[in-house]
C-alpha positions as CSV (number, residue, x, y, z in Angstrom):
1,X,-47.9,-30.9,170.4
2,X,-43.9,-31.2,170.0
3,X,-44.5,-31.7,166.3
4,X,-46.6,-28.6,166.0
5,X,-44.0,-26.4,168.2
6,X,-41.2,-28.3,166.5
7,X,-42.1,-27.5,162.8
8,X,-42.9,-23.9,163.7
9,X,-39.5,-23.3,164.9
10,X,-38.3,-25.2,161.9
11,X,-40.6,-22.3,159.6
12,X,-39.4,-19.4,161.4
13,X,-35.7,-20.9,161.2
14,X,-36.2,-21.5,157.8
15,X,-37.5,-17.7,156.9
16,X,-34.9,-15.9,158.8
17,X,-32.4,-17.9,156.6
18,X,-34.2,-16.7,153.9
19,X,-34.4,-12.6,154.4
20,X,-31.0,-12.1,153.9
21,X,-30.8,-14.3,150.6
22,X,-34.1,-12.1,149.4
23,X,-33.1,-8.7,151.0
24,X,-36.4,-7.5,150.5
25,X,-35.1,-4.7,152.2
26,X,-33.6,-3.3,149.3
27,X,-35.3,-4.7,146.7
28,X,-38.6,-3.4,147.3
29,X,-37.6,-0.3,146.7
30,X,-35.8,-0.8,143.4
31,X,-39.1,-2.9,142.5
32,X,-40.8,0.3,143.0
33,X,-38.4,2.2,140.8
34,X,-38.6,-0.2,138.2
35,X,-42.5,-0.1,137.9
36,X,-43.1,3.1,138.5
37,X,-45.0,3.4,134.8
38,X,-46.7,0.0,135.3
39,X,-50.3,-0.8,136.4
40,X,-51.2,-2.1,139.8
41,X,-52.1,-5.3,137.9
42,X,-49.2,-4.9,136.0
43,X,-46.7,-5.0,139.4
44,X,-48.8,-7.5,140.9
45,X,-48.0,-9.8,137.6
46,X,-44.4,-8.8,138.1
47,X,-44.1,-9.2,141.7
48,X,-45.7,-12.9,140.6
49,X,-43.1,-13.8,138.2
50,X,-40.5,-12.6,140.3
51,X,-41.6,-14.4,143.2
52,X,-41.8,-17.6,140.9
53,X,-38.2,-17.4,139.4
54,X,-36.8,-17.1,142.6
55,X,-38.0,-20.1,144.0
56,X,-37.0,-22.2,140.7
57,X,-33.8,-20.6,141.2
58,X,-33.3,-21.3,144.9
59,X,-34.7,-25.0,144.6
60,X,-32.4,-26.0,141.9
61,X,-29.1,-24.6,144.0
62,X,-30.7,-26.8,147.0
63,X,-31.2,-29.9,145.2
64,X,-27.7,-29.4,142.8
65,X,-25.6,-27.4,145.3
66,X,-23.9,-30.4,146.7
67,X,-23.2,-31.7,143.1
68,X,-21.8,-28.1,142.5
69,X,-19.7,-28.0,145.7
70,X,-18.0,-31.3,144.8
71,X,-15.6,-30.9,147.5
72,X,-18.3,-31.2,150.2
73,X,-19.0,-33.9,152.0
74,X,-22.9,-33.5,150.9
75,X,-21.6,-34.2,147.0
76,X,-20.0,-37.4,148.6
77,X,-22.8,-38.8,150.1
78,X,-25.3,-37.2,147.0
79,X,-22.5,-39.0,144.7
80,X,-22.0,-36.4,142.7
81,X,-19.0,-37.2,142.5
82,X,-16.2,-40.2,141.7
């Protein structure tokens, strides 16, 4: 049962981290702007790339941000680094 409580805090910590990197605040309004000619299966292809590139995007600055941060001490131990 800690497991199960422990990993849901972990989730939520995880999203709330998230929400200001995605700000989908303002960005679902400009999506709307941006589609405004575009079928409902059109935006929902969209929406799906979108959704897609970000998370390419935001895995590859997790798993290379320490190497691009050389100066941390996660490049260090990631020996990124000489």
């Amino acid at each position: 049962m800690d497991f199960i409580i422990h990993m849901t805090s972990y989730v939520l910590l995880v999203i709330a981290a998230l929400i200001p990197i995605a700000n989908p605040f303002s960005t679902a309004p400009l999506f709307v702007s941006m589609t405004t000619g575009a079928t409902k299966e059109q935006r929902r292809h969209i929406a799906l790339l979108s959704s897609i590139y970000m998370f390419i995007v935001l895995t590859v600055f997790l798993l290379l941000g320490p190497c691009l941060l050389y100066t941390s001490d996660a490049a260090d131990d990631m020996q990124c680094v000489d």
